[in-house]
N, CA, C and O atoms as a MOPAC input file, in Angstrom:
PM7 MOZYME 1SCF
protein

 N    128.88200 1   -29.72700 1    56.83700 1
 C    129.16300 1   -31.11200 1    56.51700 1
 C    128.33400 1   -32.05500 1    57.39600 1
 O    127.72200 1   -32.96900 1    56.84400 1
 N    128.25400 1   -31.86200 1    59.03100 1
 C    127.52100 1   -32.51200 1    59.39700 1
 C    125.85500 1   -32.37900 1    59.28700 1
 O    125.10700 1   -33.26200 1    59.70800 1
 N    125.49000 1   -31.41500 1    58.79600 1
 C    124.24900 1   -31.22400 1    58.64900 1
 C    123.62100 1   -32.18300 1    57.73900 1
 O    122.69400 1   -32.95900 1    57.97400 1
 N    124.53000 1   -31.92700 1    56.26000 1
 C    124.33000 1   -32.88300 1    55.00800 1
 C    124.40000 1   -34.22900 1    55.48500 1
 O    123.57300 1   -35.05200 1    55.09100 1
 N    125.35400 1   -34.55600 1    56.33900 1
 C    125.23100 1   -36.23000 1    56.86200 1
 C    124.00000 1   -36.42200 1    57.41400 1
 O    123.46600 1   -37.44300 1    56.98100 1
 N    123.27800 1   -35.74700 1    58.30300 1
 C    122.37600 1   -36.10500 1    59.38000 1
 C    121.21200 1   -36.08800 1    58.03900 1
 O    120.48500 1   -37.08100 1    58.00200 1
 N    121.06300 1   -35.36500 1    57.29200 1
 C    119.87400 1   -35.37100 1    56.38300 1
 C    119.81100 1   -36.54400 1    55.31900 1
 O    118.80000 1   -37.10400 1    54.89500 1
 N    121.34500 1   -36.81700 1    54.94000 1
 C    121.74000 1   -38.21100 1    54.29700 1
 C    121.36300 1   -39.31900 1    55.34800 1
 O    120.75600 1   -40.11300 1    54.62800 1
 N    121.35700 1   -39.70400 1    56.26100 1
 C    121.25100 1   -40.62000 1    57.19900 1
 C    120.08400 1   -40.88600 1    57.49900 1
 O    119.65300 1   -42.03900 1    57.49800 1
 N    119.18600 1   -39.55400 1    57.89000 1
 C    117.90700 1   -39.93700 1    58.14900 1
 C    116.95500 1   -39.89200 1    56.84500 1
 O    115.84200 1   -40.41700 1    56.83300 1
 N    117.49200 1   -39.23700 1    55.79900 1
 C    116.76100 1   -39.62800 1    54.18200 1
 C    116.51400 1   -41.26400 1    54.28000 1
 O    115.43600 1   -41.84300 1    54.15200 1
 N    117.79300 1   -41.83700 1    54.53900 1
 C    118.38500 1   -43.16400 1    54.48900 1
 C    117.17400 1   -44.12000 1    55.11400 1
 O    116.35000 1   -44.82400 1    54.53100 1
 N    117.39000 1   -43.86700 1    56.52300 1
 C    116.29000 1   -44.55300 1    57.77500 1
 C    115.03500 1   -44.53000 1    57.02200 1
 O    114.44100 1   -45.56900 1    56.73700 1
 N    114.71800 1   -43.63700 1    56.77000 1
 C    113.22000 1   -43.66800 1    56.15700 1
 C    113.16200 1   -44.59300 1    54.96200 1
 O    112.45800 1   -45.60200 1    54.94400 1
 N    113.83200 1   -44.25500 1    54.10100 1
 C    113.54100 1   -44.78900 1    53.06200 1
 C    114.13000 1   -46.55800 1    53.21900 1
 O    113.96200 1   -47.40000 1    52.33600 1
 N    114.55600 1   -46.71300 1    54.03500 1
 C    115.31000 1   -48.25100 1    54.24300 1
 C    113.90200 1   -48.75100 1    55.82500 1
 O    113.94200 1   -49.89600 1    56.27700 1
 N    113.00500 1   -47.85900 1    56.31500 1
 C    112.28000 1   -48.13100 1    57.00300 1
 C    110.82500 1   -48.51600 1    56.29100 1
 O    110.15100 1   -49.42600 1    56.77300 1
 N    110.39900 1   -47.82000 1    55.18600 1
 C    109.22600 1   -48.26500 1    54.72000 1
 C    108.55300 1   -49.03000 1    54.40100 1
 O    108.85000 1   -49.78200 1    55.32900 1
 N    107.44800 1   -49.87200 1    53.57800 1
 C    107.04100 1   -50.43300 1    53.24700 1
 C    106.55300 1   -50.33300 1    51.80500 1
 O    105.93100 1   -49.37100 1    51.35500 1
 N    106.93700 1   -51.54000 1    51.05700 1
 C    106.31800 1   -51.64400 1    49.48500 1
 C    105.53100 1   -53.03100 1    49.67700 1
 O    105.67200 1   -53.96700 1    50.46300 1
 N    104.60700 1   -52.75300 1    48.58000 1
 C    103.31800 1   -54.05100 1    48.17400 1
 C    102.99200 1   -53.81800 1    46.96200 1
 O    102.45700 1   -52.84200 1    46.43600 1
 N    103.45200 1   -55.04700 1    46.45700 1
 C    103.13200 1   -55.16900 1    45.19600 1
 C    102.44200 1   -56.11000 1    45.13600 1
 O    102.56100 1   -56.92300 1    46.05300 1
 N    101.34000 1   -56.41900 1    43.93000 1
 C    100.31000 1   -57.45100 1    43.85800 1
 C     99.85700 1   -57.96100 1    42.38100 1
 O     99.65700 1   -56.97800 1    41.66700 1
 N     99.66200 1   -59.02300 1    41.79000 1
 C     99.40700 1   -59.02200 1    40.64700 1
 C     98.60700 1   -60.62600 1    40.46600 1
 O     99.25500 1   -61.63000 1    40.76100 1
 N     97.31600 1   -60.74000 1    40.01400 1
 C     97.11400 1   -61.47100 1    39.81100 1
 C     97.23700 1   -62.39400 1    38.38000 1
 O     96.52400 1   -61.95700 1    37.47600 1
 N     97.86400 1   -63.34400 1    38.11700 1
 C     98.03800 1   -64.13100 1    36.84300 1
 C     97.65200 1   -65.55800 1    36.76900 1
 O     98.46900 1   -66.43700 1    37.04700 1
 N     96.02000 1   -65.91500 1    36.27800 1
 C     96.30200 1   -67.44100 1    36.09900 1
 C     96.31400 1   -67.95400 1    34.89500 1
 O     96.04900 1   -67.53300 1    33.76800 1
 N     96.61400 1   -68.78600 1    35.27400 1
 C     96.90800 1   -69.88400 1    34.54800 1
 C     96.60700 1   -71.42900 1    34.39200 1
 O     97.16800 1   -72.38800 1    34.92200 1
 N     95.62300 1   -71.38300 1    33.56700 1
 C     94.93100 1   -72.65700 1    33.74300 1
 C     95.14400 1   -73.47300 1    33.21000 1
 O     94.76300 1   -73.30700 1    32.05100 1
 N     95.73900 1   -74.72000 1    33.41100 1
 C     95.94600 1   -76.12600 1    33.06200 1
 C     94.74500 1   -76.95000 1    32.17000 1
 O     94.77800 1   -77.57800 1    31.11200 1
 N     93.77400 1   -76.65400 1    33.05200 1
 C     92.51700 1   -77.66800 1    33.20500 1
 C     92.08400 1   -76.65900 1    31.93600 1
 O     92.44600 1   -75.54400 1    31.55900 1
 N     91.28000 1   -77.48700 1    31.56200 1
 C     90.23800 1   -76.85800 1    30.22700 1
 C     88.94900 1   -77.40300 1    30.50800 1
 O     88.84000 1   -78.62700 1    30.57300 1
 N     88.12400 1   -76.79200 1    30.65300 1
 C     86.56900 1   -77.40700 1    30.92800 1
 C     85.71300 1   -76.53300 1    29.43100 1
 O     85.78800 1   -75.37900 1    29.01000 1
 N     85.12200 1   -77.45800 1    29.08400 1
 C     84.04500 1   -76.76600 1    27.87800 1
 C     82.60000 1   -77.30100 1    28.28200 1
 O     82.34100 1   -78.46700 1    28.58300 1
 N     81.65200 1   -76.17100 1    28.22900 1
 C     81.18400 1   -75.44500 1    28.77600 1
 C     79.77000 1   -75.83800 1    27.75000 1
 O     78.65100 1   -75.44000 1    28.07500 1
 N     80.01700 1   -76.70700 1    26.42300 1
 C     79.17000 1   -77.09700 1    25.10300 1
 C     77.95100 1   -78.27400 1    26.07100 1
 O     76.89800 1   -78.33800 1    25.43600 1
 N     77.90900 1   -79.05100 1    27.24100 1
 C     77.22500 1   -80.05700 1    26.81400 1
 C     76.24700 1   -79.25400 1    28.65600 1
 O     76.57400 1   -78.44100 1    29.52000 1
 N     75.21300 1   -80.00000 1    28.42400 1
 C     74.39300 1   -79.47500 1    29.25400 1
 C     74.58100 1   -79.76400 1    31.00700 1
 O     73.79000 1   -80.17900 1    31.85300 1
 N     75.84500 1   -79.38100 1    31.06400 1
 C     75.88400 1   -80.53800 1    32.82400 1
 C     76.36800 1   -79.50900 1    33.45700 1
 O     77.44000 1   -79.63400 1    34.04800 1
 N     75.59300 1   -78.14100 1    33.46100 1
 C     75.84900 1   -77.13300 1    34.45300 1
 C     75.10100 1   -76.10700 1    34.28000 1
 O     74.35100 1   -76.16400 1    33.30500 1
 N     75.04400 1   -74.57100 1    35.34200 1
 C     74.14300 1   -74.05900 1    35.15100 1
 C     74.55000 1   -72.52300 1    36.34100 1
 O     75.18000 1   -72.29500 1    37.37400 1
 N     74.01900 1   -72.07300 1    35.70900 1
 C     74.79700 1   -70.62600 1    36.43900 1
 C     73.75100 1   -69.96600 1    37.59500 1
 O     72.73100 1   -69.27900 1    37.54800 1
 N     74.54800 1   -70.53900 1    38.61100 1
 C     73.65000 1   -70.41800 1    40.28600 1
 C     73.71000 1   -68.68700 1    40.33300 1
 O     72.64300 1   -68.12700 1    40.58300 1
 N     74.90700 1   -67.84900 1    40.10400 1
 C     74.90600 1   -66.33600 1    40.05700 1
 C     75.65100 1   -65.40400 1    38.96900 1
 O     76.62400 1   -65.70100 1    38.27500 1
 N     75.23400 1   -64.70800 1    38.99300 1
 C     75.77800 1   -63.65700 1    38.28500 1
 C     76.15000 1   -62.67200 1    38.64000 1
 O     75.55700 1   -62.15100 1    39.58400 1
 N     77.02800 1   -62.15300 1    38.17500 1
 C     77.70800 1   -61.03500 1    39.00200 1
 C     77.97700 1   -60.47600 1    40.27400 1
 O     77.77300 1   -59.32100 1    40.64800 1
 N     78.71900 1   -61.94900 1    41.23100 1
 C     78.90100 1   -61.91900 1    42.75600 1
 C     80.14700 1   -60.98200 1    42.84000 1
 O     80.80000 1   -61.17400 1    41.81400 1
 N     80.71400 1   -60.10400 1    43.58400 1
 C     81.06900 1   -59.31900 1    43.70300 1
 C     82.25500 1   -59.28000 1    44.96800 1
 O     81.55000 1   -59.28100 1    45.97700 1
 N     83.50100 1   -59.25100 1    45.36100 1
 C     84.06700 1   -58.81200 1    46.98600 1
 C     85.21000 1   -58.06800 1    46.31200 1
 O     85.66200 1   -58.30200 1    45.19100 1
 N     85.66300 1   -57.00200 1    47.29300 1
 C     86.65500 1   -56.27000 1    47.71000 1
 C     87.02000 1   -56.18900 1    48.80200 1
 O     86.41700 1   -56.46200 1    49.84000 1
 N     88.40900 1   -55.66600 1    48.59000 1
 C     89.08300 1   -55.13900 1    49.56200 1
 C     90.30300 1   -53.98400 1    49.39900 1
 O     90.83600 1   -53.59200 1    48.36100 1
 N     90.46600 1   -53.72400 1    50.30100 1
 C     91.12000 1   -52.07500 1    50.59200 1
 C     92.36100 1   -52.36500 1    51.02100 1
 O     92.74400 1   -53.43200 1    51.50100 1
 N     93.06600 1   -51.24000 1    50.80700 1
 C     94.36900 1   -50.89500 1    52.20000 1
 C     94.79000 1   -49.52000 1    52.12400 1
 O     94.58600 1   -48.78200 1    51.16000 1
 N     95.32900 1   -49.24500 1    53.08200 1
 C     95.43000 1   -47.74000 1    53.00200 1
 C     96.79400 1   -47.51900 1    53.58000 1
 O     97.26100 1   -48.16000 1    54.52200 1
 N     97.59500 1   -46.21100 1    52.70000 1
 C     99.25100 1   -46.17900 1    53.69500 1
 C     99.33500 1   -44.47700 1    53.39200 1
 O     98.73100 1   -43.65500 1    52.70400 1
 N    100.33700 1   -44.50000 1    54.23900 1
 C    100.44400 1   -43.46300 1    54.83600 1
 C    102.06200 1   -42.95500 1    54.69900 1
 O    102.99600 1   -43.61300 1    55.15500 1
 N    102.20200 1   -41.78000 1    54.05000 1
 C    103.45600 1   -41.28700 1    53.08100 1
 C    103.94500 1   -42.24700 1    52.33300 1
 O    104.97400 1   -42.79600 1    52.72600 1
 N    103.38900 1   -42.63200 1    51.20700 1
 C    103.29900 1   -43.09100 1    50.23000 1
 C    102.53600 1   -42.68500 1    49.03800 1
 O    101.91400 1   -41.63400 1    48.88400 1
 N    102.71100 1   -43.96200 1    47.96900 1
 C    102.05400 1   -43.35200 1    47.00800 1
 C    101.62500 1   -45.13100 1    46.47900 1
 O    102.05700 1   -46.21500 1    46.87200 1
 N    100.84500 1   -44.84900 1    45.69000 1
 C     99.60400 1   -45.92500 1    45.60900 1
 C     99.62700 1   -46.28900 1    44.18000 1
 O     99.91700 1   -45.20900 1    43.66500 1
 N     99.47500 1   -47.30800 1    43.02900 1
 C     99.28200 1   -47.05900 1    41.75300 1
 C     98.53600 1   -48.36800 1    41.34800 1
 O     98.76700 1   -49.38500 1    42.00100 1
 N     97.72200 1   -48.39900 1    40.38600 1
 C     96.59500 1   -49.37700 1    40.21200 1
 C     96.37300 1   -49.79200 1    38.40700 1
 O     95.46100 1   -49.18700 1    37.84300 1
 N     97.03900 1   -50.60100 1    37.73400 1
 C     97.20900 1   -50.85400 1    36.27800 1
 C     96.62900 1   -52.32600 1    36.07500 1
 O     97.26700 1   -53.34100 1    36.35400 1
 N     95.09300 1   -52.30700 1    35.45500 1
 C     94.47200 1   -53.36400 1    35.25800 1
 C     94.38500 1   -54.74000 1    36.99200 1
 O     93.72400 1   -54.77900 1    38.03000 1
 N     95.45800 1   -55.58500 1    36.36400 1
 C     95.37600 1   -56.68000 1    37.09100 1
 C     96.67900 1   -56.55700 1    38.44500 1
 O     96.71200 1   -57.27500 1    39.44500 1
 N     97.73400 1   -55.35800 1    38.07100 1
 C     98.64300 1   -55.16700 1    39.08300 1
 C     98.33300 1   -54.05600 1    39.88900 1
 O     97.82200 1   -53.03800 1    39.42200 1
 N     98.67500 1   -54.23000 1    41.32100 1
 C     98.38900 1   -52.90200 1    41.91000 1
 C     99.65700 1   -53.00500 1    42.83100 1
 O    100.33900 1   -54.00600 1    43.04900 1
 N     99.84100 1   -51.49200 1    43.41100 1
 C    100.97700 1   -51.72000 1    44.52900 1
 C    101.21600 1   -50.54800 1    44.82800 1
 O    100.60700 1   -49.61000 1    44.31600 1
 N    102.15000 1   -50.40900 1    45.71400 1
 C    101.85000 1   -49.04200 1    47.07000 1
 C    103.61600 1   -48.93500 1    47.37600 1
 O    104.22600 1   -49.99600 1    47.24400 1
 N    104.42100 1   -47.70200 1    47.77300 1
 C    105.66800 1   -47.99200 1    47.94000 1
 C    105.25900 1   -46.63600 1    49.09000 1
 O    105.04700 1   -45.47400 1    48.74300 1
 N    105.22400 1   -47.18000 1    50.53400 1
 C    104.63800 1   -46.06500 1    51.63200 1
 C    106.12500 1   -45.77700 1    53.07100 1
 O    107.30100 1   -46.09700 1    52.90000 1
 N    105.84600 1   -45.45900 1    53.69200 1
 C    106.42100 1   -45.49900 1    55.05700 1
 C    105.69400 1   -46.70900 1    55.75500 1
 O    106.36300 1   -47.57200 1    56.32400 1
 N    103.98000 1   -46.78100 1    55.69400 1
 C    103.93400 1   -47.45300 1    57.00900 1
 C    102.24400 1   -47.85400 1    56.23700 1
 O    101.62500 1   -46.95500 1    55.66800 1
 N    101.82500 1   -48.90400 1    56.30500 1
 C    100.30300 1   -49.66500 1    55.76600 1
 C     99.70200 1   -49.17000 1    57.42400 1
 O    100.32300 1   -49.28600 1    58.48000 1
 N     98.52800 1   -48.69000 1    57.25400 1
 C     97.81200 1   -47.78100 1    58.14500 1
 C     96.11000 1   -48.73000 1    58.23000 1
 O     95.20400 1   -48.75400 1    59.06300 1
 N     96.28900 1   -49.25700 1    57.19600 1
 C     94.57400 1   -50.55100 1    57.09400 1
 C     94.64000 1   -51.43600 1    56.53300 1
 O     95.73300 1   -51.41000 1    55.96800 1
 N     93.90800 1   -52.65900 1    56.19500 1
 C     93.56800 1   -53.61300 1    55.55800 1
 C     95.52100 1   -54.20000 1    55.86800 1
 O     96.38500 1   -53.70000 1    56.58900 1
 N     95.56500 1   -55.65600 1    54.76600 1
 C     96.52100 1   -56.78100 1    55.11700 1
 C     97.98100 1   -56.20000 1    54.29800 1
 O     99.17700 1   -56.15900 1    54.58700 1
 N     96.97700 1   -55.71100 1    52.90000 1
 C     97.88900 1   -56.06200 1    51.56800 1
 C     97.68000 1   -56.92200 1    50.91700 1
 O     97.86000 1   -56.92100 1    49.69900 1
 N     97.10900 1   -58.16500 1    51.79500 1
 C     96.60900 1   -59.11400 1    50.48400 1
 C     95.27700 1   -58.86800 1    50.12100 1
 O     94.27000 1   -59.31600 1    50.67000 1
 N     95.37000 1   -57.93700 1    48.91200 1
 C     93.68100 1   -57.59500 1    48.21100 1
 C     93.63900 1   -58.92600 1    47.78500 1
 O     93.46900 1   -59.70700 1    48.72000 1
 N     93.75400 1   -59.52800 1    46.49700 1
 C     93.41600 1   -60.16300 1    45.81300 1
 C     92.54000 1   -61.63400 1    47.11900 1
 O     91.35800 1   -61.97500 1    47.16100 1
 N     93.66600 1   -62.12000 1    47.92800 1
 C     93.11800 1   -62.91600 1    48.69700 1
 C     91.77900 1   -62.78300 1    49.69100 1
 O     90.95200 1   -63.64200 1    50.00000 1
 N     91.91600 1   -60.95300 1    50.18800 1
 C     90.77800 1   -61.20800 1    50.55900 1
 C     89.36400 1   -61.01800 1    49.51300 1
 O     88.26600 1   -61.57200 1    49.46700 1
 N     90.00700 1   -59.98200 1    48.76000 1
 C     88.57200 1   -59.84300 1    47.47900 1
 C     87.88400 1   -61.18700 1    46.72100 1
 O     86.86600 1   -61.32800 1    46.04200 1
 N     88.74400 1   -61.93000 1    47.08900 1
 C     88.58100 1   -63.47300 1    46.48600 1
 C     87.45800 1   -64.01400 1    47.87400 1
 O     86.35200 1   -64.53400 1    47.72600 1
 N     87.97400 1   -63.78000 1    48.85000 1
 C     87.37400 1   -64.19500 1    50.37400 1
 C     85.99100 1   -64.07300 1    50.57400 1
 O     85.10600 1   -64.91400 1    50.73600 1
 N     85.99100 1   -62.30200 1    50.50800 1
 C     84.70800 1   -61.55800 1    50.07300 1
 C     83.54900 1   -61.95100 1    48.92600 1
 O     82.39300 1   -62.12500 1    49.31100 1
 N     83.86300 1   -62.07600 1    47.61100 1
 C     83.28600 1   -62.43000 1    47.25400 1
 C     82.47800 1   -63.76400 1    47.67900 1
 O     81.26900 1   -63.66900 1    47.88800 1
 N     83.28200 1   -65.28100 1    47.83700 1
 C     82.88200 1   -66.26100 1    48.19000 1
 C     81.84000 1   -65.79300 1    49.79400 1
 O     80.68300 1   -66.19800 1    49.90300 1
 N     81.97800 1   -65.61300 1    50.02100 1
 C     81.44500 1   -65.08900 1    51.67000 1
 C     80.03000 1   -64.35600 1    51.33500 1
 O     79.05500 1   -64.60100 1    52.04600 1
 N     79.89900 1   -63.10900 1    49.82400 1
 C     78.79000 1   -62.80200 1    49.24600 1
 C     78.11700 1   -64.01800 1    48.74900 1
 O     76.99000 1   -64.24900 1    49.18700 1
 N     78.64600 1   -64.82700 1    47.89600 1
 C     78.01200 1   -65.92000 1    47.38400 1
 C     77.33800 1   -66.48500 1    48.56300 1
 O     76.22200 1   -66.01600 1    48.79000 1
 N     77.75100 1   -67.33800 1    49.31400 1
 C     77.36700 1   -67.69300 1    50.56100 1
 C     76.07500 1   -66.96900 1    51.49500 1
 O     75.37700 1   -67.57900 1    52.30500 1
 N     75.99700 1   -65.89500 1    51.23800 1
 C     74.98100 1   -65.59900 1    51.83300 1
 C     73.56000 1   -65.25400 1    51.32400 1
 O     72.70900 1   -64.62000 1    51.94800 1
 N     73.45600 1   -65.75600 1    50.13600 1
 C     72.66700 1   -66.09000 1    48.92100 1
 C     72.15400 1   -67.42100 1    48.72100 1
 O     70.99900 1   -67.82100 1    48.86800 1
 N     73.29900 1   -68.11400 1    48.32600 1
 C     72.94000 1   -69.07600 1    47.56000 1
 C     73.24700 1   -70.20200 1    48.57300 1
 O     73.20700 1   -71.27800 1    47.97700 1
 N     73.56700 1   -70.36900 1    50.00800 1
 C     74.02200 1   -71.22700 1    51.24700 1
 C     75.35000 1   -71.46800 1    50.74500 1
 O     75.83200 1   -70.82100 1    49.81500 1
 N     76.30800 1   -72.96000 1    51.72600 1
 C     77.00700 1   -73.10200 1    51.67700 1
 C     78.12700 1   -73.19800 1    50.39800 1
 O     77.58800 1   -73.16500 1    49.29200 1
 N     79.61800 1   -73.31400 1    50.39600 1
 C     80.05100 1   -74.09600 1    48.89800 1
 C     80.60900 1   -75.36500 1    48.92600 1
 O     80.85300 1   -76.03200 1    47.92100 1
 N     80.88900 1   -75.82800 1    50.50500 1
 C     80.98400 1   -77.00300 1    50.85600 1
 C     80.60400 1   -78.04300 1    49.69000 1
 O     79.51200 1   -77.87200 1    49.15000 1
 N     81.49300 1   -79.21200 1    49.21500 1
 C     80.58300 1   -79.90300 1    49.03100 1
 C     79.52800 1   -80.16800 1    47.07100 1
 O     78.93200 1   -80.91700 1    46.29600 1
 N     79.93000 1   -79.14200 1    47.30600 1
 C     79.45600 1   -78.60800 1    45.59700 1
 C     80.46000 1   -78.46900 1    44.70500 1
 O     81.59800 1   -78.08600 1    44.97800 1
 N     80.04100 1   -78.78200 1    43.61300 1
 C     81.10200 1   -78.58200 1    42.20900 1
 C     80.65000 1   -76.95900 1    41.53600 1
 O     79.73500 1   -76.65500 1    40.77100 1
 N     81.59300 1   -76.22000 1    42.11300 1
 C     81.50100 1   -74.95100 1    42.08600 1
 C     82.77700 1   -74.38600 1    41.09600 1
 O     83.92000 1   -74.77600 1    41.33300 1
 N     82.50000 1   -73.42200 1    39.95000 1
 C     83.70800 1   -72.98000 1    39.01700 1
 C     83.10700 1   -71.43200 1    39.16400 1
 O     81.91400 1   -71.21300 1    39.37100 1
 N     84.22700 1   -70.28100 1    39.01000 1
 C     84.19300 1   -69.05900 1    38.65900 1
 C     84.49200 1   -68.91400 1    36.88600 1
 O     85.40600 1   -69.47800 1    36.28400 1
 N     83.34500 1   -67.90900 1    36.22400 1
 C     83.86900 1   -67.42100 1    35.14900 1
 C     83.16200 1   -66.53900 1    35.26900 1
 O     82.23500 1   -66.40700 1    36.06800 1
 N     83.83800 1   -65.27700 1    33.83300 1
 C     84.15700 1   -64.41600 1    33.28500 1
 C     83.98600 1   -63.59500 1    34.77100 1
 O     82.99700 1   -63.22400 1    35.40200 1
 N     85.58600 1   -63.49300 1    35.02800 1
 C     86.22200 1   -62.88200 1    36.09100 1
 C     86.48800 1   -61.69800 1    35.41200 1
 O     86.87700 1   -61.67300 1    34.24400 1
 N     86.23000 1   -60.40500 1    36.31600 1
 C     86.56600 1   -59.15800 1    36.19300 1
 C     87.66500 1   -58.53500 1    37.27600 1
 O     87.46000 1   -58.50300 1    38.49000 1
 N     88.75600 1   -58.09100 1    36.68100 1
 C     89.35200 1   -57.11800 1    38.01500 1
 C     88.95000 1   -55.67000 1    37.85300 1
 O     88.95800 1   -55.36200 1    36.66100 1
 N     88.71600 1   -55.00400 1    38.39100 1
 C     88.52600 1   -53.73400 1    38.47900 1
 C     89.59300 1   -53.41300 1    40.07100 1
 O     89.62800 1   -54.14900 1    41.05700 1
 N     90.37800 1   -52.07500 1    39.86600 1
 C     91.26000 1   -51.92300 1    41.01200 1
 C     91.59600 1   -50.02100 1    40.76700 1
 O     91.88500 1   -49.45400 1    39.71400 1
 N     91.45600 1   -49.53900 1    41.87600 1
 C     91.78300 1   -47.69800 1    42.15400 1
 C     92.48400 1   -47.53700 1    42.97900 1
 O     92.62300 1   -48.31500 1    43.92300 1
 N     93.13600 1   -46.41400 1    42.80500 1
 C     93.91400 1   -46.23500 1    43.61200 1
 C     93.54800 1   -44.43900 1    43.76100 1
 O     93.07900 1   -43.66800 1    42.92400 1
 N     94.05000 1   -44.16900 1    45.38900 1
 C     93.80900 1   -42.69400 1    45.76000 1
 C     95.10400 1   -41.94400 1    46.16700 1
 O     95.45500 1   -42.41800 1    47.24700 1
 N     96.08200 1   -40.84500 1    45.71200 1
 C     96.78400 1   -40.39700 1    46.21400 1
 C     96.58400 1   -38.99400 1    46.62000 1
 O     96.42400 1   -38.00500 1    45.90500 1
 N     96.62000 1   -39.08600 1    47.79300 1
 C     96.47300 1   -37.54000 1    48.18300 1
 C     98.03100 1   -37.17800 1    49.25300 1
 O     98.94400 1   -38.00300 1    49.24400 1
 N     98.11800 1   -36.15900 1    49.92400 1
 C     99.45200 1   -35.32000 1    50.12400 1
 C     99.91900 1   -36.20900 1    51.43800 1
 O    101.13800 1   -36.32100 1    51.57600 1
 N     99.28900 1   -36.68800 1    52.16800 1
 C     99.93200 1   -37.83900 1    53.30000 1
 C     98.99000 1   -39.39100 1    53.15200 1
 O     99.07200 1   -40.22200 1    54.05700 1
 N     98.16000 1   -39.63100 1    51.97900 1
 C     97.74100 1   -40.59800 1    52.21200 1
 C     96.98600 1   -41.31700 1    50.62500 1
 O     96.20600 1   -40.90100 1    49.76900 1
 N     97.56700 1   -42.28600 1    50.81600 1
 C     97.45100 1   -43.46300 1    49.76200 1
 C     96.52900 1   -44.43200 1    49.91000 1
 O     96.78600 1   -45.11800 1    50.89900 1
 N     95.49100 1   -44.79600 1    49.29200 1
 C     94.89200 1   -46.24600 1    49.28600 1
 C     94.82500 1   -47.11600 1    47.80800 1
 O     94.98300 1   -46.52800 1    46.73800 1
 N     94.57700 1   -48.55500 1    47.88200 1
 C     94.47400 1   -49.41500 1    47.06400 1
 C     92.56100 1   -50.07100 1    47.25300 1
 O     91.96300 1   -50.57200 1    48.20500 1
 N     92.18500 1   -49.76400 1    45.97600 1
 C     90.80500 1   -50.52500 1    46.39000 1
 C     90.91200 1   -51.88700 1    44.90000 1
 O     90.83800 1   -51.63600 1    43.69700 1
 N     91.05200 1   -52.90200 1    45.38500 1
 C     90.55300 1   -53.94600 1    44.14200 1
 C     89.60600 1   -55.12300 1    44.76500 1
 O     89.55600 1   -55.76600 1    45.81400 1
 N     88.58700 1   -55.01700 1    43.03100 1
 C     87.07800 1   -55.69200 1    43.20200 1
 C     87.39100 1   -56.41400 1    41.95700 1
 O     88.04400 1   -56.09600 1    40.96300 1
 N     86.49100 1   -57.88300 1    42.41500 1
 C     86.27700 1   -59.05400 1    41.61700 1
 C     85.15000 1   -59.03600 1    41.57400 1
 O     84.37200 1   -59.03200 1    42.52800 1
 N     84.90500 1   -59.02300 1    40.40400 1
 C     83.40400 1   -59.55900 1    40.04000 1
 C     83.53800 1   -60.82100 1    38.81100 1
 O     84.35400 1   -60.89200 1    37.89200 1
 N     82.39500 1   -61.78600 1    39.18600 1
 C     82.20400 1   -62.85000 1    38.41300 1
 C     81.12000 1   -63.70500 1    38.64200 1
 O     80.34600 1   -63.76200 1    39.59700 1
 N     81.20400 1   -64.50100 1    37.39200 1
 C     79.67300 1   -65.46000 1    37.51500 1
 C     80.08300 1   -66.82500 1    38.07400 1
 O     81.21600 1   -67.28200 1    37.92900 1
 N     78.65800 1   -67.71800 1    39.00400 1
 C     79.59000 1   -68.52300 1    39.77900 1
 C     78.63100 1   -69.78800 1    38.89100 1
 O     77.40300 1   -69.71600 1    38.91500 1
 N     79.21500 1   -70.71600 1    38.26700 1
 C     78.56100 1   -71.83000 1    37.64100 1
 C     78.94300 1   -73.14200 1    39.16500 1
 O     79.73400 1   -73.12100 1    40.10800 1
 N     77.99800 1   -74.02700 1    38.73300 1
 C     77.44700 1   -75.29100 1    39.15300 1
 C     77.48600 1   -76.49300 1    38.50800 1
 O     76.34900 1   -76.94600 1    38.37200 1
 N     78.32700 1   -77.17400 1    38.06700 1
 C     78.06500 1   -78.37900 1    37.73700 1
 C     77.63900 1   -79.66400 1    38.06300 1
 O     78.39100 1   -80.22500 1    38.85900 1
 N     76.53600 1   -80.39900 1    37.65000 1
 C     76.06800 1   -81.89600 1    38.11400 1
 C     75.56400 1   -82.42300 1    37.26700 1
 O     75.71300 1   -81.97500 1    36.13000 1
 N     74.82700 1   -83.49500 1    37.48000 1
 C     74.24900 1   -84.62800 1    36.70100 1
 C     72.70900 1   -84.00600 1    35.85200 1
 O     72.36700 1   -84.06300 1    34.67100 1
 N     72.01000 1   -83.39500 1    37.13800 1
 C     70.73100 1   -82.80700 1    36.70500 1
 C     70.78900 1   -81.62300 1    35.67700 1
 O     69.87000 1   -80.92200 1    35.25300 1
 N     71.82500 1   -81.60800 1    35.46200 1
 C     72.01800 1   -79.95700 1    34.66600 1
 C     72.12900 1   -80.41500 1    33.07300 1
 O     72.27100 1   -79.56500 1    32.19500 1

């Protein structure tokens, strides 16, 4: 009897000790911009950032635009992919095309791409944005 308790108890600890991350990106855009009259112009194409995380006794799962991890313990990266893959990318742009300060800068045709790895003590999340970065002004 006490055996079954101690294995109930510490089943318990663990599983009331772990960590879950769930993530999903959804927008939703208000604004409508059309794209018909000549006052812009596409500074890049296919700028690119990711980011990772990795956990440890867990398990990892990756479906289009949602990803998420239900582990003991996050072992790398934040958890916030989306924020930093968003980060990353801008930060690639930037080292191309200079600052974004300042500029009338829009993202389209956004891609998620997102994997996930499960192996016997270890889980990761990888999700990548890719997209084209338009420019709008007067000269365009």
């Amino acid at each position: 009897m006490k055996k079954t308790l101690l294995i109930t108890v510490c089943l318990a600890a663990v599983g009331l000790s772990g960590c879950a991350q769930t993530g999903q990106f959804v927008a939703s855009n208000v604004t409508t911009v059309e794209l018909s009259e000549p006052n812009y112009e596409i500074v890049a194409a296919g700028v690119s950032g990711e980011a990772k995380a990795g956990y440890l006794f867990g398990v990892s799962f990756s479906n289009g635009p949602q990803s998420g991890s239900v582990s003991l313990a996050r072992i790398s990266g934040t958890g916030q992919l989306y924020k930093e893959a968003m980060e990353q990318l801008w930060k690639n742009f930037e080292k191309e095309h200079g600052p974004v300060e300042g500029r009338h800068l829009a993202l389209a045709n956004i891609h998620y791409d997102s994997d996930s790895t499960n192996l016997l003590l270890y889980s990761d999340i990888t999700l990548a944005i890719r997209a084209d970065v338009i420019e709008f002004g007067e000269g365009y």
